[in-house]
C-alpha positions in Angstrom: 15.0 -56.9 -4.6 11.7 -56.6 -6.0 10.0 -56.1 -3.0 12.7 -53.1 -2.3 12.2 -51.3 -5.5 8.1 -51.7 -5.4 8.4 -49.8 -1.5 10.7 -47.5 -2.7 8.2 -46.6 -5.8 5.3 -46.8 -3.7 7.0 -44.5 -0.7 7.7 -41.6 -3.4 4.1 -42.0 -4.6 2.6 -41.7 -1.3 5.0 -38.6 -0.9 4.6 -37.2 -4.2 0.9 -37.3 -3.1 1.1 -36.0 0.0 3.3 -32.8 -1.6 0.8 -32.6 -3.7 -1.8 -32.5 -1.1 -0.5 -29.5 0.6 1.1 -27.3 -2.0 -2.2 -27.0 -4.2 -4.0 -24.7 -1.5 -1.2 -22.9 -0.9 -0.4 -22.6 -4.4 -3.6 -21.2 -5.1 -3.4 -18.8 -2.3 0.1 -17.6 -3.3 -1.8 -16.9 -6.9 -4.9 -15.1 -5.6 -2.5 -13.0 -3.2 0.0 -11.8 -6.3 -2.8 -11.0 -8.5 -4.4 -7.8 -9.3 -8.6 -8.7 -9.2 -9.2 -6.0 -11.9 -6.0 -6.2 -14.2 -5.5 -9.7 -13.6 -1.3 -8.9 -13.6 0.9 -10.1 -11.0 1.9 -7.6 -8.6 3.4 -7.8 -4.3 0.8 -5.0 -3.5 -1.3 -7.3 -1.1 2.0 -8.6 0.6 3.3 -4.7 1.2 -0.4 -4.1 2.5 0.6 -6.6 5.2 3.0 -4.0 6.6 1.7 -0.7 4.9 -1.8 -1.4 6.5 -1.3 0.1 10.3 -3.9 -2.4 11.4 -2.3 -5.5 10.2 1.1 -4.8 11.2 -0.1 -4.3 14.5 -1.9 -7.3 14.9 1.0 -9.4 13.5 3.2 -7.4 16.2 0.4 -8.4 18.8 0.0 -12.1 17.5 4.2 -12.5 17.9 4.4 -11.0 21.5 1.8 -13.2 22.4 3.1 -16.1 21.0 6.7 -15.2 23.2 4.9 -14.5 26.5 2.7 -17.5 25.9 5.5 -19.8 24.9 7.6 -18.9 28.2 5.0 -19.0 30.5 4.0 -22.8 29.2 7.7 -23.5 29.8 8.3 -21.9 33.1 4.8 -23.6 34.6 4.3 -26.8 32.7 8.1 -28.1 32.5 8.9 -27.7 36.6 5.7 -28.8 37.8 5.7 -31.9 35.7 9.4 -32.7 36.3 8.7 -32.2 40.2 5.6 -34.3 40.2 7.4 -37.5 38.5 10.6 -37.0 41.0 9.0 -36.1 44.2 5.0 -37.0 44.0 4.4 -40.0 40.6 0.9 -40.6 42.7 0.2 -37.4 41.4 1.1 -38.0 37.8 -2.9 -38.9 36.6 -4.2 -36.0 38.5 -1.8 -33.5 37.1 -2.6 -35.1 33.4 -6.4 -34.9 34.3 -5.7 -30.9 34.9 -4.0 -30.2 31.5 -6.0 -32.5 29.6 -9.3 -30.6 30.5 -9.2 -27.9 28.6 -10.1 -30.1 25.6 -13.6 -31.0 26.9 -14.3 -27.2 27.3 -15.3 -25.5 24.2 -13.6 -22.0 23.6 -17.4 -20.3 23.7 -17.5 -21.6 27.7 -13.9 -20.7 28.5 -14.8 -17.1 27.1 -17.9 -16.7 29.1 -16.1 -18.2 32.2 -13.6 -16.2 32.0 -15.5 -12.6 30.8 -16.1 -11.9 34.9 -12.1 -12.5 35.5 -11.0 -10.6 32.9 -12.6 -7.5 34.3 -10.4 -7.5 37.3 -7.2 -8.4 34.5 -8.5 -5.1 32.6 -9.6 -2.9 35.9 -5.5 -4.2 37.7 -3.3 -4.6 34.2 -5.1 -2.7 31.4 -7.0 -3.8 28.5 -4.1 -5.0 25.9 -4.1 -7.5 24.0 -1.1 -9.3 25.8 -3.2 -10.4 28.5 -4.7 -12.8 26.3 -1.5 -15.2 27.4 -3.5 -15.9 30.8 -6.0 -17.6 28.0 -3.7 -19.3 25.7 -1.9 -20.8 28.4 -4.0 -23.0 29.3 -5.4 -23.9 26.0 -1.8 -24.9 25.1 -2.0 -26.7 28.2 -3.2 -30.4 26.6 -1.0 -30.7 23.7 2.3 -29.1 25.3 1.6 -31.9 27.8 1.7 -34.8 25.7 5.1 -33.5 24.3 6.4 -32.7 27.0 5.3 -36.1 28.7 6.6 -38.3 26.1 10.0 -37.3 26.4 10.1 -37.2 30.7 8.9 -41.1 29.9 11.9 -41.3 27.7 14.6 -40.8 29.9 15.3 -42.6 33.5 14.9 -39.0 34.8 14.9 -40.7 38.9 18.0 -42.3 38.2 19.3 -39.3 37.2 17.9 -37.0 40.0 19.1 -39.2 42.3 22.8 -39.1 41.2 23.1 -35.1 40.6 21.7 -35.4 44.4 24.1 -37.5 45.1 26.7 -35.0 43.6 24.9 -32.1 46.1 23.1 -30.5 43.6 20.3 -28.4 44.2 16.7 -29.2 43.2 16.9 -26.3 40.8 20.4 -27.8 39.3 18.6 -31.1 39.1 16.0 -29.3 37.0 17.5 -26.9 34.8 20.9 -28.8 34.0 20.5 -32.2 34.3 17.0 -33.2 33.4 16.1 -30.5 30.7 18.8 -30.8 28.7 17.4 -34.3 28.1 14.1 -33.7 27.3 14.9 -30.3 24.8 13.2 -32.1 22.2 9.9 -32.3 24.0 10.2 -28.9 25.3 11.1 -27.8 21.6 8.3 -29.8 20.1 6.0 -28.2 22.9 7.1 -24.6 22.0 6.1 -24.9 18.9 3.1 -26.4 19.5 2.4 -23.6 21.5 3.3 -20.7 18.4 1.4 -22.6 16.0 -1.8 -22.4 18.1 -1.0 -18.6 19.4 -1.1 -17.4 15.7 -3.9 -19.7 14.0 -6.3 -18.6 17.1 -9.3 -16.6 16.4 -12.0 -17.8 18.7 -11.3 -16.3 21.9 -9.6 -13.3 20.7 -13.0 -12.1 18.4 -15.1 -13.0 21.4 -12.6 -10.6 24.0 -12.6 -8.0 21.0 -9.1 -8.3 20.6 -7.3 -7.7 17.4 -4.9 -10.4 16.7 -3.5 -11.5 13.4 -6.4 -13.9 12.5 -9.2 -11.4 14.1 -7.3 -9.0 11.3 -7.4 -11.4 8.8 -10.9 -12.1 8.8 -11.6 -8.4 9.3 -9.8 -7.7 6.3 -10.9 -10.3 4.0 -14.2 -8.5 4.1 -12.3 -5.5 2.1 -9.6 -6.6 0.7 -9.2 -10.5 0.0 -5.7 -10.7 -1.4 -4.1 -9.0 1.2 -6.2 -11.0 3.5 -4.8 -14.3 1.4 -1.5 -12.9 1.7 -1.8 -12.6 5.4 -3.2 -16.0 5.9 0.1 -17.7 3.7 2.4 -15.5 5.6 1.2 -17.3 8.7 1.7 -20.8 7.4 4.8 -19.7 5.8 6.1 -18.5 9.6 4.8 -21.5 11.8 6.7 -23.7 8.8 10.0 -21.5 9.1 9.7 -22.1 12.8 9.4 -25.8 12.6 12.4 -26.0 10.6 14.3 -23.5 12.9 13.6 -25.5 15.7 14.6 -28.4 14.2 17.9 -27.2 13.5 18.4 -26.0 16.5 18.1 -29.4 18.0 20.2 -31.3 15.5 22.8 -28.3 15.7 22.6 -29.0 19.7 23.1 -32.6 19.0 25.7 -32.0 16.6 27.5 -29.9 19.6 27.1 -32.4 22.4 28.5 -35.4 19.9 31.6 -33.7 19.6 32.3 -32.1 22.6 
């Protein structure tokens, strides 16, 4: 009994700590945001900036879009392929992990300089917007959608249950979409998120293409006007977190369903 009460003391410590940990920063940036540098009184000017400033709100419009077009295409090229590999070709398992994994051993300056010759045929047959960044981010999401992704296929029997939709006469597409996703939505969930998070906190590759995303705007801005650059920069945090927690809700709530259906 002891031994339980010291844990549970030591568990709320270490979380109390922890809490601690991450709600000082933000703290401090919620307090430099909401006060006036001159007048020192609080005020919400620097968060109306955010949507009063033309340049901000179109970054933050730019910075969503791309974090939509970025998170589908991971979905639509990452989940198939690596579903069709372990059913159809597992030989090919390391080589497709080899391939995703890469772009971690490539620094962002390289993949930008690789990339400036192809992107003046995306510009010259597409346009020059800042969507066409998603080519980019794709494959930097590439590594750590991969590992989610990869830890739930390894969860799941997914041959066993290929083979008996097949069995059934379902298609390879019906084998894909309704039989082995639905059992690896956490993973594809997880991945998605993944994938926002790094979409919006990305600034490298999107200074270096002179593209104006929401952290290209932050930085811009925080050379003229730091609260509303602070404001920005907690705003950002504050949406990856709401996401986190939307997506986790979505997956108990789809949980919830299948238990009682």
């Amino acid at each position: 009994m002891t031994q339980s009460w010291s844990w549970r003391i030591t568990r709320v410590v270490l979380l109390l700590c922890f809490g601690l940990f991450f709600a000082v920063p933000l703290l401090a940036l919620l307090n430099f945001s909401t006060k006036d540098t001159i007048t020192k009184e609080r005020t919400g000017a620097a968060w109306r900036a955010l949507f009063d400033n033309p340049l901000m709100s179109e970054a933050i419009r730019t910075s969503l879009e791309l974090a939509a077009i970025t998170m589908v295409g991971m979905v639509v090229l990452l989940v198939p392929t690596m579903i069709w590999v372990r059913l159809q070709v597992p030989a090919a398992t390391r080589l497709v992990e080899f391939l995703c994994l890469l772009p971690l051993t490539i620094p962002a300056l390289v993949i930008v300089v690789g990339l400036d010759d192809v992107y003046a045929w995306v510009n010259y047959l597409i346009g020059d917007s800042a969507l066409t960044l998603a080519f980019v981010y794709v494959v930097l999401v590439l590594p750590f959608s991969y590992r989610a992704i990869d830890a739930a296929l390894s969860a799941i029997d997914s041959t066993t249950l290929a083979e008996a939709a097949r069995s059934l006469g379902a298609g390879w597409f019906t084998v894909i979409a309704r039989v082995i996703v639905p059992n690896i939505w956490q993973g594809v969930l997880n991945a998605s998120f993944v994938t926002v998070a790094l979409v919006l906190g990305e600034y490298t590759i999107a200074s270096l293409l002179h593209y104006n995303t929401l952290q290209v705007a932050i930085v811009s801005l925080g050379k003229s006007d730091a609260p509303t650059s602070m404001a920005a920069s907690l705003g950002t945090i504050l949406l990856a977190f709401v996401l986190l927690v939307g997506l986790s809700l979505l997956d108990r709530r789809r949980h919830h369903t299948g238990r009682t259906s």
